[in-house]
N, C-alpha and C positions, 0 to 999 in steps of 0.2 A: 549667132548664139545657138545654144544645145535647143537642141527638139525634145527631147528625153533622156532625163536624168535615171538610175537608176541608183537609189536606197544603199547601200550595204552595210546596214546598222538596225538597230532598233528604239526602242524606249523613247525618251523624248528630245533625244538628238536627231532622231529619225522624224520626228513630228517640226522639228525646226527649218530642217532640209526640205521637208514637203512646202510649207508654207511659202516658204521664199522661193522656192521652183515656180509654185500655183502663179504668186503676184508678179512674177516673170515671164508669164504664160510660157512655162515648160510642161510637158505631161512627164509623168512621176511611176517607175516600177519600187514597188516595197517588195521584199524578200524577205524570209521569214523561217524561223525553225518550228517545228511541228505544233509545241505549245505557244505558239503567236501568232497565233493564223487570227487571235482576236485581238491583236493591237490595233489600238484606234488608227496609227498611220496605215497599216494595213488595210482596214473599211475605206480609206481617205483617195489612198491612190489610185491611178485612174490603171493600175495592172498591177498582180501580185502573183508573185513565184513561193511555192514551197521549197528550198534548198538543203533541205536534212532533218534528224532527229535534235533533240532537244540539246545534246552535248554540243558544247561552239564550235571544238575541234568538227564537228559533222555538220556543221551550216554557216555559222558567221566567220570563220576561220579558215573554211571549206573554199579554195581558190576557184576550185574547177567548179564547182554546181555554181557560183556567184557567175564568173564569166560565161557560163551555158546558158544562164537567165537572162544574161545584158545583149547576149547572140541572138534566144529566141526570141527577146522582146524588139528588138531594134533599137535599145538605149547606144543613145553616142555619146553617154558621161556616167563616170560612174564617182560617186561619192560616198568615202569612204566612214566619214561621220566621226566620231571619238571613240577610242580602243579599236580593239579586232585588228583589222588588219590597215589600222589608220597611217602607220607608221612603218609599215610590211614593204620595201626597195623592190621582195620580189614581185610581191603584189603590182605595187605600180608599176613597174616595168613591163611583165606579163598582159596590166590592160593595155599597156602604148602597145603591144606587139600585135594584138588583137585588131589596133585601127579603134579605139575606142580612149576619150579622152580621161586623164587620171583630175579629178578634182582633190588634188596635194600636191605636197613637194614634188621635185623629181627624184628617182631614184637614187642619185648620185649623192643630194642632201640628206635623202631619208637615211643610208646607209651612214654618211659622215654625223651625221647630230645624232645615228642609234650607235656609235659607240663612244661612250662618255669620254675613253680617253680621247679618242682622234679629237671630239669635239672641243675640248676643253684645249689640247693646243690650236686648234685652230681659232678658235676665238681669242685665248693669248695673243695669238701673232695678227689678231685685225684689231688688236690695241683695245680687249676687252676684258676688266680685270678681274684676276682668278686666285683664290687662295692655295696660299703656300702647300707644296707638297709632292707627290713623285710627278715623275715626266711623261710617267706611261706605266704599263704593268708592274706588279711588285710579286717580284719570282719566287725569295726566300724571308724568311723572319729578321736576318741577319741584316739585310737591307733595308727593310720596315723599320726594322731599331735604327738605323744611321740616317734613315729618311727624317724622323719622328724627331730626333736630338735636334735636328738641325729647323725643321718646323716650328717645333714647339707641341707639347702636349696639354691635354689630350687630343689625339689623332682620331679616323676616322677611315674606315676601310669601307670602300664601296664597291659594288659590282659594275666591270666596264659595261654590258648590257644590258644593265637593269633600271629599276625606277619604280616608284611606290612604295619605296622604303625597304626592300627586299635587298640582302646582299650586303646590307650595312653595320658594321661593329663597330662602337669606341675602346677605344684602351689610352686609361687616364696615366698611366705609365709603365714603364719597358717590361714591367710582372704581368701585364696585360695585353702585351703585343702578341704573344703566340698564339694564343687563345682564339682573339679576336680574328685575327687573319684568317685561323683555321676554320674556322664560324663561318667568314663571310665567303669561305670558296667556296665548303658545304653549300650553303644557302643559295650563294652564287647559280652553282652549278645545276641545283635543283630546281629555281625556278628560272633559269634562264640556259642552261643545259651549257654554258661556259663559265665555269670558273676561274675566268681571267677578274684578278681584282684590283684598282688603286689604294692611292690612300693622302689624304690633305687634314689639311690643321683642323680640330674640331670648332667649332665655335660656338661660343658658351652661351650668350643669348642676343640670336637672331632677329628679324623679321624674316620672312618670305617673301621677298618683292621683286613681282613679275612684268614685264614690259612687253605688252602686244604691240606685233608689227603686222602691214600689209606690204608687196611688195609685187609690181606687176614686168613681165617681162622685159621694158622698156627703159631698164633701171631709177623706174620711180619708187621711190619709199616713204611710208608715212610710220609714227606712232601713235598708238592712242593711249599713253599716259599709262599706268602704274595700277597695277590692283595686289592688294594686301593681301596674302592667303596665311595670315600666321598662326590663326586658328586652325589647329589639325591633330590628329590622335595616329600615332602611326605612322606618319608621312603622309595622310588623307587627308584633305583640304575639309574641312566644315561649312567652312564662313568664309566669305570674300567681301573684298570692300575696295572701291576707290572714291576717290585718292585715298593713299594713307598718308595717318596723322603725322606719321615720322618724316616725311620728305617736302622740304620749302618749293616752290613753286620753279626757283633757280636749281635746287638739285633733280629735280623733275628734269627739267629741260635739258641739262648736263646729262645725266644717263638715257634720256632719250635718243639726244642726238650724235652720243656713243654709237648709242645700238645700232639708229638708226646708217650711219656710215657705215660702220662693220657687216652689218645687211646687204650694202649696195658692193659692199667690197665684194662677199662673197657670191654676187649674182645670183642671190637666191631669189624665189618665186612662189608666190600662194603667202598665204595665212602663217603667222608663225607667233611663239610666246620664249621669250629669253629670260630665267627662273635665276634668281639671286637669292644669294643671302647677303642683308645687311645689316651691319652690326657696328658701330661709332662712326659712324659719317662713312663709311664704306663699302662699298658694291663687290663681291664676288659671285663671278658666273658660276653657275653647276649646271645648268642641263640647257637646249634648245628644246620645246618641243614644235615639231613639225606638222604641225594638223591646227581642226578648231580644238580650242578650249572650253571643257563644261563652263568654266566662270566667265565665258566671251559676253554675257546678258549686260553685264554691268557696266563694261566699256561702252557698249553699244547706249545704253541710257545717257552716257554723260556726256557722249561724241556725235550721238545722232546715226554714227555710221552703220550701216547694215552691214555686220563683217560677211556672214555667210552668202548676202548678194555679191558683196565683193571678190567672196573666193569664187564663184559661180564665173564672174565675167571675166577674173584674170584668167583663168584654166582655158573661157574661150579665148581668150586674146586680147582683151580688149583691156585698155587702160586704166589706172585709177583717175577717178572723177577727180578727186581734192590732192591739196598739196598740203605739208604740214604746216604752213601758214593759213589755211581754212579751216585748222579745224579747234577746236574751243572746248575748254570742259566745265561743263555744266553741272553744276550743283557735285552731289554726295550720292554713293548706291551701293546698295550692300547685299549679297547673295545667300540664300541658307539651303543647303544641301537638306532636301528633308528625304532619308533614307527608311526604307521599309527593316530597322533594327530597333532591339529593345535601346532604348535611351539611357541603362544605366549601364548594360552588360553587353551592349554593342551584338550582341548575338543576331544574325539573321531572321528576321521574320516572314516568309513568304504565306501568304496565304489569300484568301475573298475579303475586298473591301465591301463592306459592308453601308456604311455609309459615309458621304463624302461633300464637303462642302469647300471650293475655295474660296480665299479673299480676293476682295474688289473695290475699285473707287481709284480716284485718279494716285499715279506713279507707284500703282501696284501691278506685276507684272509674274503670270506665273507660266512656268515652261515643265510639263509635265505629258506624259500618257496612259493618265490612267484613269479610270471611269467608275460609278458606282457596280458592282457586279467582276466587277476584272478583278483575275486570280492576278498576286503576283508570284512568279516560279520563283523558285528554288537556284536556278541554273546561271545568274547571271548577277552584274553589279544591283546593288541595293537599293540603288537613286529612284524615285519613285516621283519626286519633283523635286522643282527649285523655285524656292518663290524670291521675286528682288523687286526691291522698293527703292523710291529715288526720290529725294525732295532736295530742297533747294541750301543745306547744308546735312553734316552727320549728325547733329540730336534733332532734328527734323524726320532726318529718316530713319534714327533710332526707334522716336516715337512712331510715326508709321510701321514702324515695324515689329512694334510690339500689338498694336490694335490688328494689323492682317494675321499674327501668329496666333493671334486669341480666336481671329474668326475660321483658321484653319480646320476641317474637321477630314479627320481619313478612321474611322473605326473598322475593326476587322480581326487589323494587323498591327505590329506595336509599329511606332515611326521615332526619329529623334526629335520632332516636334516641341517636346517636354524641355529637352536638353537647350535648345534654342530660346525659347521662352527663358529661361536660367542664365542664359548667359545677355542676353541683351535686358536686365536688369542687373547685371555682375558692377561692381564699381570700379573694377581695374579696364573691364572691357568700354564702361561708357569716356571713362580717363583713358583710354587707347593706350593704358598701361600693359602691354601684353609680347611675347616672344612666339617662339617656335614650339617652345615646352611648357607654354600657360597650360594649355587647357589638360596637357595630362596632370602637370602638378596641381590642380584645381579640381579635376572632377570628384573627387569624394568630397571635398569643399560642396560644390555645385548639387549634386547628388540628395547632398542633407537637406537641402534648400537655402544655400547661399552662407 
């Protein structure tokens, strides 16, 4: 097992990786940009490096100050946490070359699942099903039209490098295709500095339904069942939830043990989440992601499994404990992104919490870094906490989770708090009547007060 892990994150995925290091007795380097020298994982860890100015491209994105910290400290693991350089092939590579262990993917999956096209045949050909649409990059308009005819509209252009909703146009027919294409190389190109694009059948109303895998060198593989992400403004996750309402217990276990095959086919290693949309009784793949997952809390409630110890012990070597025959899912759990943004105008709020109070009492669980007196910057994602409740069905931990949201206090700074409370008394959300485009068609609904 590692001796010392070393951080390369912040906020309270950084506070998640400490804990589980701690109750492992690993000793823990936090790394840090100039304005987080006051994150609580930083007070917490038993060694702390400054790695740049406050820009990420100068510290969390920063390859060389990260690996000169994990050198002077004598960390033998580095963990890369969620974003940054979680999903960076050079990255990982770079720590294997150094003699220091990578806690992810290997570089060879991080590069094949970071381009949407390669990935998306690849998981075709391990018998993983994919919506209609090109085979690989889309060079002219001319093609897009003959792609589109033969899919079916509206279509849907995507960036091969992208993700977050960045890179993506619809065009609901062929008056629409040139437009859209030419948007999404823009877009493409700007925030992912390749505008190579696809493009597949649009789908009119989704869920989002994601499947966590673990998977240890020794080609053992497990799932931990399905979590809901369909709530979301932008392609941002809001709200998570498993199980969802939509999937019988049989279609559970049918794309689990898809996935789960197609995993072992591909010899892959570490933590991983397989992202779908589904819409009439069926599953199409869109993206791998190759790291932990923010919504990893809620699996871990229903499954009992500690993912983040689990990535820890595969990265050393060592096997999975359970097999998918141990593992059981328990009860209902639902996740609320509570973001330091105004809750009507989504606008960033950084600034001094002022007063703070969270919820508590049994299957309320909150995953945060931040403290009465703590600035939040300017510089970085909005997530400020995540609070997840788990009772022993979903209007069980609906209602739990409307009482921990009332006892939530973060004053200061505006939060989406407000927006949450509104939607777990919404009537289409507690009827789990909802898509991929509820909550933007709903939020002026929501807004007025329901």
């Amino acid at each position: 097992m590692f001796k010392k892990v070393l951080i390369a994150n912040r906020g309270d995925v950084a506070i998640r990786v400490l804990r589980a290091c701690r109750e492992m007795g690993i000793k823990t380097v936090a790394v840090h940009s100039l304005v987080d020298a006051s994150l609580m994982h930083v007070k917490l860890a038993d060694e702390s490096v400054c790695i740049g100015s406050n820009k990420s491209s100068d510290s969390y994105l920063n390859i060389s100050a990260i690996l000169s910290a994990a050198e002077l400290t004598g960390a033998d693991a580095i963990h890369p946490g969620v974003g940054f350089l979680s999903e960076n092939a050079k990255f990982a590579e770079m720590v294997a070359g150094h003699g220091i262990a990578f806690i992810g993917s290997s570089p060879e999956h991080l590069t094949m699942m970071g381009d949407k096209i390669l990935a998306k045949q690849t998981m075709a050909n391990l018998g993983i099903p994919v919506v209609k649409g090109s085979d690989g990059e889309v060079k002219s308009i001319e093609e897009a039209k003959a792609i589109a005819d033969e899919a079916g509209y509206p279509v849907l252009f995507k960036a091969a490098s992208g993700g977050g909703g960045k890179g993506m146009k619809v065009a609901n027919s062929p008056d629409e295709i040139e437009n859209a294409f030419r948007m999404a190389k823009v877009e493409a190109k700007a925030n992912f500095g390749d505008d190579c694009v696809y493009m597949e059948r649009y789908l009119a109303h989704p869920r989002h339904i994601e499947i966590q895998i673990i998977a240890d060198a020794y080609g053992n593989v497990v799932h931990l069942g399905e979590r809901d992400c369909s709530i979301q403004r932008n392609h941002q996750k809001l709200l998570e939830e498993t199980p969802s309402v939509v999937l019988s217990p049989e279609k559970r276990n049918e794309i689990g043990e898809i996935v789960r095959q197609a995993i072992k086919k591909l010899g892959y290693v570490g933590v991983g989440t397989l992202e779908f949309l589904y819409e009439n009784g069926e599953f199409f793949f869109m993206e791998m992601n190759t790291r932990l997952q923010v919504e990893h809390g809620i699996s871990e409630e229903i499954t009992g499994i500690d993912i983040v110890k689990e990535q820890i012990r595969i990265a050393a070597g060592e096997k999975l404990f359970v097999k998918q025959k141990d593992i059981h899912f328990n009860g209902h759990a639902i996740e609320f992104r509570i973001n330091a943004e105004n809750p009507e105008s989504f606008c960033p709020s950084p600034g001094k919490i002022e007063e703070l109070h969270f919820p508590g009492g049994n299957g309320v669980r909150v995953d945060s870094h931040i403290y009465r007196n703590y600035v939040v910057p300017p510089y970085y994602d909005s997530l400020v906490a995540k609070i997840i409740v788990h009772a022993k069905n979903r209007e069980e931990c609906l209602a739990k989770a409307r009482g921990a949201l009332e006892e939530l206090v973060i004053e200061g700074i505006f939060t989406t708090t407000d927006l949450h409370k509104r939607l777990v008394r919404d009537k289409d959300i507690l009827a789990g009547k909802f898509d991929i485009h509820w909550l933007e068609n709903n939020l002026e609904h929501l807004n007025n007060g329901g």
